[in-house]
N, C-alpha and C positions, 0 to 999 in steps of 0.2 A: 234421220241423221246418217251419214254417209264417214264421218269419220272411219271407223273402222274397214270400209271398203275400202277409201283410200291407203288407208296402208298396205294393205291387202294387193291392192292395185300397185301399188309402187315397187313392188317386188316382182313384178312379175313383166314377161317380153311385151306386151301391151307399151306398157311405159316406156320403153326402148322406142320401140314400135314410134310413138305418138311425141318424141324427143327430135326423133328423123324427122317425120315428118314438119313438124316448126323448125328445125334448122334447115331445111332443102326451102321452104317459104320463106324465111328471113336469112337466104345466103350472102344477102348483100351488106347487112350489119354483120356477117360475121368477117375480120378482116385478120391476113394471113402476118405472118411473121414478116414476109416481101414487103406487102404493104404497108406494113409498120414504116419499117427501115426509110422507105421510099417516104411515108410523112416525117419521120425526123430530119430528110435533106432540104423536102419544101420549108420545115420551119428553120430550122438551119439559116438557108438563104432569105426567108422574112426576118431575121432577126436581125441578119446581115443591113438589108436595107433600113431596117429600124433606125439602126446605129449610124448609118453613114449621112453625110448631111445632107447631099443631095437628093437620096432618095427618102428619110424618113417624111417629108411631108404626103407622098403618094403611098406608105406603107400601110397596109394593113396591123401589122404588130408595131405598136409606135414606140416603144422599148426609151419609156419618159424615165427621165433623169431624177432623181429622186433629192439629191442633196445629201444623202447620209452617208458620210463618208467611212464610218468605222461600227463595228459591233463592239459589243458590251466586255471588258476586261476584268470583270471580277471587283473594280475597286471604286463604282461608281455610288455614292451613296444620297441619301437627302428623302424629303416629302414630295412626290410630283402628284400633280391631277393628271387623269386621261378620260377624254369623252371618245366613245366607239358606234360609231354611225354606218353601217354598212347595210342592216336587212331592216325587219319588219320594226324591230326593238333595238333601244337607243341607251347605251349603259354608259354611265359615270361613274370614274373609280378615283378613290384615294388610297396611293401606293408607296409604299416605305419601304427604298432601300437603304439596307446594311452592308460595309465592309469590312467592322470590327473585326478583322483575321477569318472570317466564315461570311461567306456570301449568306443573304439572307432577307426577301421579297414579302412584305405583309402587303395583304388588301384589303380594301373593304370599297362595294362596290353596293350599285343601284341600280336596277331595270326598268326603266321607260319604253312606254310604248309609244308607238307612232301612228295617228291613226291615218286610214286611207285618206283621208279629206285635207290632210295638211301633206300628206305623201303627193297629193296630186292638185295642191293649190298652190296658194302664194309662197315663193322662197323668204319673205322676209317673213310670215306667217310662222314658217319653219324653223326659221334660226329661231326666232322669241320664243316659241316651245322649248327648243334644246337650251338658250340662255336661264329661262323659270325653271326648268328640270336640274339643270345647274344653282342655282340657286336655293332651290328643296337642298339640295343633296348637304351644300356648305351650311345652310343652315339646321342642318341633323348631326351635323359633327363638331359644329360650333366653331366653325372656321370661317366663317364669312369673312373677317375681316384682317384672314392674311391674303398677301399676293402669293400665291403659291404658280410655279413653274407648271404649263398644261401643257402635253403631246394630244393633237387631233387624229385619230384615226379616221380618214374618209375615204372609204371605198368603192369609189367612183372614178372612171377614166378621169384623170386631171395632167393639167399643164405646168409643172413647178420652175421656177426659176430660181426658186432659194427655200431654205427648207421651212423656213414662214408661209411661205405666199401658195396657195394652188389654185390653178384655173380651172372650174370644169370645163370639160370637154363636153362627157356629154351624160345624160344619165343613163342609168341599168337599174337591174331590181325590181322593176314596177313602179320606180322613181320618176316622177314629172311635175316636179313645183317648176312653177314659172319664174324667170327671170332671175336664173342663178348659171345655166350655161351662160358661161364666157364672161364669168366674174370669180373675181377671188372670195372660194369661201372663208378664209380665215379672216377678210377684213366685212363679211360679211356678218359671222361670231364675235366681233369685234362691237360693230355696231349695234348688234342686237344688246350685247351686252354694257355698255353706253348709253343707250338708250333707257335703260332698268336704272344704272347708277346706283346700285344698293349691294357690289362687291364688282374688285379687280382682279386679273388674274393676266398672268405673265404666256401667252400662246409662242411657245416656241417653235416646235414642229408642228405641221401636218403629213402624214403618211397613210399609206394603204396600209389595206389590214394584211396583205400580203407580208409588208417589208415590218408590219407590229410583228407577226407570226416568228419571222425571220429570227425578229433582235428577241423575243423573246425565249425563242430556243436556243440562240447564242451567249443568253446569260449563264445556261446549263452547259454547251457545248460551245466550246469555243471555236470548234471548226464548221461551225453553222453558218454555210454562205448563201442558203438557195431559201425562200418562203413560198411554201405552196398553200393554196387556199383549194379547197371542192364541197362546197358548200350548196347557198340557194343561188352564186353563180362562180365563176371560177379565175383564178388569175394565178400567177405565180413573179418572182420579182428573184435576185441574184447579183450577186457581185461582179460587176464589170470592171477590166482594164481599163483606166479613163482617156487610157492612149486610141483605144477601140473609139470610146463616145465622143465620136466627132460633133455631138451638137451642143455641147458645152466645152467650153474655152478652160484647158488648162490639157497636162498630159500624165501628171503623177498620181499614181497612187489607185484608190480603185474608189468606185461608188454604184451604192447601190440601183440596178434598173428598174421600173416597175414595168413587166413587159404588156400586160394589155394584154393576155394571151387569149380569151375570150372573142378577140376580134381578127383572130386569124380565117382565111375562107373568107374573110369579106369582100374580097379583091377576085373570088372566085376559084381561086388554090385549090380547094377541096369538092368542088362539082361533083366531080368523078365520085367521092367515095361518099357523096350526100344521098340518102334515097327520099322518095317522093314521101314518107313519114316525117323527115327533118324539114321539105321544103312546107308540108301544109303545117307544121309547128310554127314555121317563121312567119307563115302569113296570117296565122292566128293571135302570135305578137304585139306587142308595144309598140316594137322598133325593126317592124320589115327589112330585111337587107344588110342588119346588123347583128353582131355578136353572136356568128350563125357557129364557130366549135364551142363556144359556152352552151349553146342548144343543142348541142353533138353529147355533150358532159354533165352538166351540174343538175343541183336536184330543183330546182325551177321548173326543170321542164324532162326529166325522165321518166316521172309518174304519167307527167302525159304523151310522152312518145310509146308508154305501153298499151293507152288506152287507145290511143289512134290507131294501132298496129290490131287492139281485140276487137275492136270495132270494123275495121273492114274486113277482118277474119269472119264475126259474124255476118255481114253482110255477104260472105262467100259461102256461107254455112259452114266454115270449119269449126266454130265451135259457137258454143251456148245453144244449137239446134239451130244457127244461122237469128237465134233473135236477139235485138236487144232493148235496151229499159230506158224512159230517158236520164237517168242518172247517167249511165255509159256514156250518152251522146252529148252530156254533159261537159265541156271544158274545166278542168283543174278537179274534177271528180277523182280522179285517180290520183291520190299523192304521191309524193317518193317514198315516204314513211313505210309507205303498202310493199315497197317493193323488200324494201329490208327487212320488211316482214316475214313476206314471202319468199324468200333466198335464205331465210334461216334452218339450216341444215341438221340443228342439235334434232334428236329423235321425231326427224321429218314434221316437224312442228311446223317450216314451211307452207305445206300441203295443207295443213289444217288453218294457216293462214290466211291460205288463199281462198280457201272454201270459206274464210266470215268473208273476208273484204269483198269477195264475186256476192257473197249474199247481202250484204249493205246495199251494193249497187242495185237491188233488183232482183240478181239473176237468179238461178236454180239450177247451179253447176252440178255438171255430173263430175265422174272422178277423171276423165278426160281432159276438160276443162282446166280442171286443177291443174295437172298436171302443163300443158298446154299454156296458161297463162303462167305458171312459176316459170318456165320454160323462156318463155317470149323476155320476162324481169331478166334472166341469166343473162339472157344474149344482149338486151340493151346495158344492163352494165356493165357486161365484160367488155361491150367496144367502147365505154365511157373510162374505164380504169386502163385499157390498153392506148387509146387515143391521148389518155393522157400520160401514158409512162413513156408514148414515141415523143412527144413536146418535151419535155422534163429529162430522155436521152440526149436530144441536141442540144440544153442547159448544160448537160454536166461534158460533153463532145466540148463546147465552146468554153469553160474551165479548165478543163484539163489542157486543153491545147494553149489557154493563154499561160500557165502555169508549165507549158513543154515537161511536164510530166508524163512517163512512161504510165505508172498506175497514179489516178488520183483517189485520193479520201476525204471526204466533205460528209456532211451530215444536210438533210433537208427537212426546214420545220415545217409541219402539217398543220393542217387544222380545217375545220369545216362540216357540215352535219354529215356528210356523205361518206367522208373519208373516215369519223366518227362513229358512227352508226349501222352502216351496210356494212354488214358482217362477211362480206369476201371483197370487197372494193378494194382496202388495203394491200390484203396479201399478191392479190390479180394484178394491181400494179407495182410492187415491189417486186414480183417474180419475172412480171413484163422488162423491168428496168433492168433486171440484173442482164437477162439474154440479149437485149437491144444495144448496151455498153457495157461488156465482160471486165473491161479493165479498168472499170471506177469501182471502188467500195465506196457503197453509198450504207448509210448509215439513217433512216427516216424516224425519225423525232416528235413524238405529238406533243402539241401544245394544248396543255391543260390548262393554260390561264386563261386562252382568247388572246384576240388583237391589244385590245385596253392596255397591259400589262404591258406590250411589245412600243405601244404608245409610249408610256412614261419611262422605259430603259431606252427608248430613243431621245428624249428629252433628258433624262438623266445624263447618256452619254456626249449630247450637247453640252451640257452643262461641264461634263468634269475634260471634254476636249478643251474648252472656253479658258477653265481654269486653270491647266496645265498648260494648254499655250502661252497663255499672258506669265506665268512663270517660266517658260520657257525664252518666251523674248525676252521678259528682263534680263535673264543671262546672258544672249546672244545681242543683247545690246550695248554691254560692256565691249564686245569684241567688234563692233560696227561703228566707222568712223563719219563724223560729218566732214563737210567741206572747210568750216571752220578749223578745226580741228587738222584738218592735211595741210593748211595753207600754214599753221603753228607748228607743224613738222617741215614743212619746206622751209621756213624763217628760220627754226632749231638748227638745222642740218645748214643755211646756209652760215651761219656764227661761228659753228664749229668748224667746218670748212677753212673761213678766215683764222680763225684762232690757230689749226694744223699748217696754216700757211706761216703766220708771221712767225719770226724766229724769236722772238720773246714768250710767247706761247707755244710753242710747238712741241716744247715734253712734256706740258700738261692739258694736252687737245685728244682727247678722244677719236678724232677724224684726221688721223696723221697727217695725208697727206704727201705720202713720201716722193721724193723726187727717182723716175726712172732713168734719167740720163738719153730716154731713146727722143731725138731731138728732129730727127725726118722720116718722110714714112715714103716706101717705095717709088721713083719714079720711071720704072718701065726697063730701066738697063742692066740690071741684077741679074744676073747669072751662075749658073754652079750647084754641085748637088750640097748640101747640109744635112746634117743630122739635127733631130728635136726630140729634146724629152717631157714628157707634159705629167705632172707632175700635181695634183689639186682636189684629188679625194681618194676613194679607195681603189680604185682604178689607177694605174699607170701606163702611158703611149708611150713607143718608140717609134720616132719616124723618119723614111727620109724623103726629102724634101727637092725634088729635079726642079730647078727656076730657068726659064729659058727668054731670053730678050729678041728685041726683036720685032720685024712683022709678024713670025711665030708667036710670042710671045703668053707663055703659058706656065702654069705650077705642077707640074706631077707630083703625085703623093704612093709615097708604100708606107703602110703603118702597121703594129702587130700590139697589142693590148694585154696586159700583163694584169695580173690580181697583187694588192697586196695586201697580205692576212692580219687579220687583229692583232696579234702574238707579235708582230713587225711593225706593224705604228706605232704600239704603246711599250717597243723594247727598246734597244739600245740603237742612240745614231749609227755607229759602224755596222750592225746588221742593217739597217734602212737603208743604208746605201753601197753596202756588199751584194743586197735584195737588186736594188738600181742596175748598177752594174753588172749584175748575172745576167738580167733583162737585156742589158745592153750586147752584151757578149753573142746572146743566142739571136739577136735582131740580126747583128752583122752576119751569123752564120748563114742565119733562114735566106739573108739579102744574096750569099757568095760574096762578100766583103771582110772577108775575117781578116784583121790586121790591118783595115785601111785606118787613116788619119784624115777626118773631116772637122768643119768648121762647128761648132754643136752650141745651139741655142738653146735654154733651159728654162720652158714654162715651169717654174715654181709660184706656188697661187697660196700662198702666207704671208702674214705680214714680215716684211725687211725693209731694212735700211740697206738704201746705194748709193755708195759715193762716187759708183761707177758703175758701167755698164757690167760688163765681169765680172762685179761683185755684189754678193747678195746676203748682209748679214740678217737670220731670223730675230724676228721681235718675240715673236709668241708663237705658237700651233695652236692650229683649230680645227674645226673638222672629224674632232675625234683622235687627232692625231696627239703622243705622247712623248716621241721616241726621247731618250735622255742626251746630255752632252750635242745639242743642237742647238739650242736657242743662246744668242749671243754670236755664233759662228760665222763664218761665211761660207755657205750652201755650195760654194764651188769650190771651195781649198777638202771639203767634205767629200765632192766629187772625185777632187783630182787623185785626193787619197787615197780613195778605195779603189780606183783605176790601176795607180801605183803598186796597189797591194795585190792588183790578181795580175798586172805584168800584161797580158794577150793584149794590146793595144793600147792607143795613146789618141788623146780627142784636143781638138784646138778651141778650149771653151770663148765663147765669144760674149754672148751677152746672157743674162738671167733676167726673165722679163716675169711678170705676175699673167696671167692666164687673161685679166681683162684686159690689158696691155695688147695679148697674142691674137686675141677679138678683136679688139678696134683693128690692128694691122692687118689681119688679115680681110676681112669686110674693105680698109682703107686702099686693100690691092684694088680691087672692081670698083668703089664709090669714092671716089676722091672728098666728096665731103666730111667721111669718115670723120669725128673728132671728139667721139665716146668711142667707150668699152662700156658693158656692162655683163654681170655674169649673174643668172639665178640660177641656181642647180642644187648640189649638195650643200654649197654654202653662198654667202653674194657678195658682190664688190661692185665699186666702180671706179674710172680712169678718163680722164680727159686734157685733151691740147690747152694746158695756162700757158697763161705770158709769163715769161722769163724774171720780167719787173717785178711780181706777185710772188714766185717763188723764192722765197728771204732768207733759206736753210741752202741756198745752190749760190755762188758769185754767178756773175754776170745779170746783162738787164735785156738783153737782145734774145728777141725770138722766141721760139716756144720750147715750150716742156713737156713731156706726159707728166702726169702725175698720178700716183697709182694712190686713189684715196684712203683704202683702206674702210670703208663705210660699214662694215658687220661691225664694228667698235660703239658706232654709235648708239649712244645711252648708255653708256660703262661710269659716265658721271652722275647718272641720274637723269637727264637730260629729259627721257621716254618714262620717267617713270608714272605720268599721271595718265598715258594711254597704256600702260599696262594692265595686266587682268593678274587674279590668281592664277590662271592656268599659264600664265608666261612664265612667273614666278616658280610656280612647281614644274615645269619644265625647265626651266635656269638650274633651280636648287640641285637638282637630280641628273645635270650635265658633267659632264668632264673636265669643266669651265668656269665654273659658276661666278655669276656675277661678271662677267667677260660676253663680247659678241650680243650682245642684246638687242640690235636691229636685227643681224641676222638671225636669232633666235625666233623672231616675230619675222622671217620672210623667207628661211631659206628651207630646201627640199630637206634639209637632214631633222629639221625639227616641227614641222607642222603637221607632218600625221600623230607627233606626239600630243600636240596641242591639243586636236583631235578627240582622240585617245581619253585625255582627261576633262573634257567635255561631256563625252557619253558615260566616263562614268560618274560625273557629278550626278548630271540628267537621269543616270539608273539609279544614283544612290537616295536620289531624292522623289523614286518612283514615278519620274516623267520620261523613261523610257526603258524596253524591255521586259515589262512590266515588274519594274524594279529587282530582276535579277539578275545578280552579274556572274558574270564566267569567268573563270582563272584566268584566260588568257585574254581576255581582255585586262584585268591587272599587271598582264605584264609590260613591262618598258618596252618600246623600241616595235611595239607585235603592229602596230598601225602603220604600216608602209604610208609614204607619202604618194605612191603611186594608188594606191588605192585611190586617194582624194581625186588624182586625175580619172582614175574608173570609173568612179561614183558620179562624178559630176560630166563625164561624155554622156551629150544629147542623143548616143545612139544606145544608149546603157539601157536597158528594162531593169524595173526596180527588179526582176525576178534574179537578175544577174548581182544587185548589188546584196539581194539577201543570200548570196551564194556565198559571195566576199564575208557577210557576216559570219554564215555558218561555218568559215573559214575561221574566224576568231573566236569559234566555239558559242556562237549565240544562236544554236541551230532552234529555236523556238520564236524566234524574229518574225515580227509581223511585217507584213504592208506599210502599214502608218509606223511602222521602226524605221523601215526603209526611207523614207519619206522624211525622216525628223535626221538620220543618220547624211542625207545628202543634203538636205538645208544645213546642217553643221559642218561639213567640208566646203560649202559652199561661202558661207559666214566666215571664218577662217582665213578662205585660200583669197577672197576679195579684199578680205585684211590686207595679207601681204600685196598682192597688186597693187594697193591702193600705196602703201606706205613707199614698196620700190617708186612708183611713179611720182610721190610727192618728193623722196629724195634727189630724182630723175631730172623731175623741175627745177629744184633749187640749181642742178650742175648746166641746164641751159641755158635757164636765167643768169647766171654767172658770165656766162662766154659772153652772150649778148652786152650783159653793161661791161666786161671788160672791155670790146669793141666798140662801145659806145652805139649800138645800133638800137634803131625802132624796133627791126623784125629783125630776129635770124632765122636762113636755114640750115640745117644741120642734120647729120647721119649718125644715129646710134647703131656701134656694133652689137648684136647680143648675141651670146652662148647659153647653156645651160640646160638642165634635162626640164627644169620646173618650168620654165617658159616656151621650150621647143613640146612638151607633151600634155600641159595641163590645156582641157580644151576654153578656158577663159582665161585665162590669166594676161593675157599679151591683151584684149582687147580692154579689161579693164583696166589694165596699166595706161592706156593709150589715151583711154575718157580722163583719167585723172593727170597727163600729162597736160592734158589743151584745156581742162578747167583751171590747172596751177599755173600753168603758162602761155598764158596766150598769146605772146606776143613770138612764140616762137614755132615755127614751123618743122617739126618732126619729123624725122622717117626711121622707123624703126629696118632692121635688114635682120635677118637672123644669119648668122654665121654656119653657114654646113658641114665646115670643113674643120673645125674644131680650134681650140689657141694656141694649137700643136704647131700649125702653118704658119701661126701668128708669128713663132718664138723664129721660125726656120726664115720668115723675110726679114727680120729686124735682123737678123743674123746676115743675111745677105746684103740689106744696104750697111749694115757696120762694115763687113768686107769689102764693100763698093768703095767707102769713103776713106777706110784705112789705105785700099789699093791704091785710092787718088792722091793718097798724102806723100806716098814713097816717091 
């Protein structure tokens, strides 16, 4: 016995000695840190093509789409079955989760074996084994006769198209039943078990054991994105951008990849760094040509990359005396077991390793040998643990960068005999990882349960996505309009219309209706500079207004924008318009006008009655606005006053128009069809060319009229109240208003990120989103900008941006799939309001038409407003619900650039026109 010499031996220069020499023999598996790096850009770029559509079908890493769109939240609970089919042994589990307030995983499980003869015969053979083994298992727990929910673990390259169905591709393993590539094994478990008809069971998922690995360490670690397998072959799987996976249709949100990583080098990538050991392993092979870095790595075939290597060593005579046994010259003679054996370092128990396993085979090792062969095991698995920390660097490279993260933190679940078992495999590639990408904390995770487990938290989380969606749309159902439905709001909106018209109803019509007095709209001759003041949310314009007639004939604008503070809309009128006029004072100076007397047209965008141009007395404020001793007034005696009271100048006020009034006019400068107004912005309105005949609150019957309808009123009678929701409701109650403006409430920029707002926190409080915890500032009023919604919902937005916006609202633990539920709720919402401006849109074209008595009209809508110039959908779905409301009319939407400022300064200018012609 030689023990004791070995030890003896191992301390001394000899073993140094005889270390060199196998490393200077095997310097081609030994690969340098360069090397590395240079294979993480090849996989890099295969991963690249994986993903793109045109090149994955020529890729080697075919980087298959898995279907799983989410890991496991802590709150997923119930009985699932999981069958786990990947190597030699075939285990059925029954798995009970809890989320009574404590996460909490029971199993109980069963091991089947697989013999060679069904491993390498008929697949239908195959499946009726795994259905009877299934069958044992429910009839030892006495549940044969529930349908219980099963997640399939098959780990095998497969083709998925939904998280039901997978194709194999092709087998691995020492796997070769016939006539199961290029069919779906889940309807193939389907049939075997149909065919028995002596229990049912619900197949939900199938997954690799990769992405089992994955969900089952993500039950533990919620930042668990990446599954590594290094077992009897090797793969690993990861959370993709879905905007990346171009070979599945859709672009939100992320799902999980299964990369196939096993079949990188097949395309020839890795030649270079293969040596003539890997090429005669592949030709010894099942599958020649294929899965040639899985033959580079896993334990399949590292036991025998080292017998190949001591085999031509003796045949060189480097060691064993140059002789060997036929055990050696044996194929699968040398396990991997052997290697972890002999790599074990505890009180050089290695070496004493090696000296049985070399004496099993035959041999009659000296202490050289020993040495020598433990030697040869180091070097095959340190370029097995390295080769695979350079793949698993370009994993967490392609994370971080989808995540534009400076440092990323992710966790990666392990599992596998290799990564389990070899006693330096672990650490070799965790210390590989760290040097290869310094600025990921990576976090590596073993999975103690197996795939199985990872099976039924995938099926589990199917299930409680399944059932939190469908409560999730019946909320967002109430807010989702049919066409029936638009076409009973277009009939509503047109009644009240009529009712705001006639003068018998017209103080009890919700839809005023007011008459503007402005009765022509520019014809090209209008000249002279004017003053405008625009006047219609928190913002105030001062403008002026150069009109020049003519072959020249053009509008110059100088404009200067003023703020006006809370403390000032909600104080007293004579501050409001002391405010006004300060505004005005310093426009003239900024202009070099101080003390001039111009003609001055006043976009005010509230409700008033006019009995004239001139005059503009307030009904109500909205908007937010409060100010006292206004409402009842006229808006220009308000003006003149406070002009009076600071003395520095005198204005010739001409007409007081409503801001969609100052849109249609201004649009009706360039489009003579011009004969809407409409405004979506901080609040909405709308304004259109009636007949004279129709307006019953104005004498005369000849010609037209604007009429400025006043449309955010509608439903103040109830009118809207069976397309209301709670959340309009507790957005009404909690207004400035309440009970007042209730179309606009449901359409305009100042209340729909509120709407919003109490949406997500219904959805958190009811634990279908954020994982039911809410943040202060998401309780707060007002904290959901309505510009968010247009954020959220821009098609160039990455959810990574709109979780920014969250963590902006203090939901800095916001998932992916938060993001994803938070932009389908802006989404739901903001199509609301398109939907309802366009059906009230319809009702005012369809009017003009049968006023006219026409088949068809054409007609130009002006429109203003920040919600419609910025929200990137909302004009287009305004536009579908136009030509389904009304067909018979031909639209053109025009957006107004120049704001209702212009609008106030031409209505000003043909008043002057017509006044000058009267003299």
């Amino acid at each position: 016995m030689i023990a004791s010499h070995l030890l003896a031996y191992y301390f001394t220069e000899l073993h140094h000695d005889q270390v060199q020499k196998v490393d200077k023999y095997l310097y081609h598996l030994r690969l340098s840190e360069e090397n590395l790096m240079d294979v993480t850009m090849r996989y890099r770029r295969e991963m690249d093509r994986g993903l793109g559509r045109d090149t994955s079908p020529t890729a080697s890493v075919k980087m298959l789409p898995t279907f799983v769109r989410s890991t496991p939240d802590g709150t997923e609970h119930g009985d699932f079955l999981a069958l786990d089919l990947g190597g030699t042994n075939f285990r059925v589990l029954l798995v009970r989760v809890s989320a009574n307030g404590k996460q909490k995983v029971e199993m109980e499980n069963q091991i089947y074996a697989i013999p060679e003869d069904l491993r390498r015969g008929s697949g239908s053979g195959l499946f009726d084994h795994i259905a009877e083994c299934l069958a044992t298992f429910l009839d030892k727990l006495g549940i044969k006769d529930k349908k219980l929910p099963l997640g399939f673990t098959f780990s095998f390259p497969c083709q998925q198209t939904k998280l039901d169905e997978s194709i194999l591709v092709s087998w691995t393993k020492g796997f070769k039943a016939s006539g199961v590539e290029g069919k779906d094994v889940v309807g193939m478990l389907r049939t075997a078990i149909k065919k028995r008809g002596d229990f049912d069971i619900d197949i939900v998922a199938v997954i690799n054991d990769t992405v089992g690995t994955m969900m089952t360490c993500g039950y533990d670690d919620h930042h668990c994105e990446i599954g590594l397998i290094v077992g009897t072959g090797t793969n690993a799987c990861y959370m993709e951008e879905m905007r990346n996976l171009e070979t599945v249709e859709g672009d939100e949100g992320r799902m999980c990849v299964n990369m196939e990583w096993g079949a990188f080098g097949d395309d020839g990538k890795l030649d270079d760094l293969r040596t003539p050991f890997d090429v005669e392993i592949d030709l010894g092979s099942l599958n020649p040509g294929q899965q040639l870095f899985e033959k580079m790595i896993s334990g399949m075939y590292m036991g025998e990359l080292v017998r190949l290597i001591l085999v031509k060593m003796a045949k060189e005579e480097l060691v064993f005396q140059g002789k060997t046994t036929p055990e050696l010259l044996t194929m699968g003679q040398f396990q991997t077991s052997f290697v972890s054996a002999i790599e074990n370092e505890k009180n050089n128990e290695g070496l004493l390793n090696a000296e049985q396993v070399l004496k099993g085979l035959g041999l009659n090792p000296s202490a050289e040998d020993c040495v020598t062969t433990q030697r040869v095991c180091q070097i095959v698995s340190t370029r097995a643990a390295h080769l695979c920390a350079a793949t698993l660097a370009a994993v967490l490279r392609q994370i971080r960068d989808n995540k534009a993260a400076e440092r990323l933190r992710t966790t990666v679940g392990v599992d596998g005999s290799v990564y389990k078992n070899h006693p330096q495999f672990a650490r070799r590639l965790q210390k590989m990882v760290r040097r290869l990408v310094p600025d990921c904390d990576v976090r590596f995770l073993r999975s103690e349960d197996g795939s199985g487990k990872g099976a039924a938290m995938v099926t589990a989380v199917a299930y409680r996505l399944a059932k939190q969606h469908a409560e999730r749309q019946h909320v967002l159902d109430t807010l989702r309009l049919s066409s029936a439905q638009l076409l009973e709001v277009k009939r509503r909106m047109n009644t009240e219309m009529n009712r705001g018209l006639d003068r018998s109803t017209h103080t009890n019509a919700t839809v005023k209706m007011l008459p503007t007095f402005v009765r022509s709209t520019p014809n090209g001759t209008e000249r002279g500079d004017f003053l405008a003041l625009d006047l219609g949310g928190t913002n105030f314009r001062v403008l002026l207004v150069r009109v020049r007639s003519g072959k020249k004939r053009s509008v110059e604008m100088h404009n200067k924008i003023y703020a006006i503070p809370q403390d000032i809309m909600q104080g007293t009128g004579d501050e409001l318009f002391d405010h006004i006029v300060h505004c005005i004072a310093d426009f003239l100076e900024y202009m070099g006008m101080k003390g001039a007397s111009l003609p001055l047209g006043f976009t005010f965008s509230f409700p008033c009655q006019q009995n004239k141009l001139d005059q503009g007395i307030l009904l109500r404020w909205t908007k937010g606005f409060k100010a006292t001793g206004c409402e009842g007034q006229d808006v220009v005696n308000l003006l003149k006053d406070a002009i009076h009271r600071h003395e520095e100048f005198d204005l010739d006020v001409v007409a007081v128009v409503n801001d969609t009034v100052g849109t249609m006019m201004t649009c009706g400068y360039e489009h003579p069809l011009c004969e809407v107004g409409l405004i979506v912005g901080t609040g909405t309105n709308a304004c259109y060319m009636e007949e004279m005949e129709n307006v019953e609150v104005v004498e005369g019957d000849e010609g037209r009229m604007c009429v400025n309808m006043e449309w955010g009123a509608f439903g103040d009678h109830g009118e809207l109240d069976d397309f209301c929701t709670p959340f309009d409701h507790a957005v009404d109650e909690r207004s400035a208003n309440p009970g007042k403006q209730r179309f606009e409430k449901m359409i305009s920029g100042m209340y729909l990120g509120e709407i919003v707002r109490n949406v997500l926190l219904d959805f958190t409080t009811r634990g279908l989103l954020f994982r039911g915890r809410l943040s202060e500032r998401l309780k707060t009023r007002g904290i959901f900008e309505t510009k968010f919604l247009s954020q959220i919902e821009s098609d160039r937005l990455a959810l990574r941006q709109v979780r920014s916006i969250l963590q902006h609202l203090g939901l800095t633990s916001s998932t992916c799939d938060d993001s994803i539920l938070v932009k389908e709720v802006c989404a739901v919402v903001s199509r609301r309001a398109a939907q309802l401006c366009g059906a009230g849109l319809a009702a005012v074209v369809d009017k003009i038409r049968l006023n006219r008595r026409l088949e068809q009209l054409r007609v130009t809508v002006g429109v203003d407003g920040t919600l419609y110039k910025l929200h990137p959908h909302f004009s287009t779905i305004m536009r579908e619900t136009l030509r389904e409301l009304a067909p018979q009319c031909e639209v053109t939407l025009v957006q107004s650039e120049d704001g209702s400022g212009k609008g106030a300064a031409l209505i000003t200018a043909v008043a002057c026109r017509l006044r000058d012609g009267a003299k």
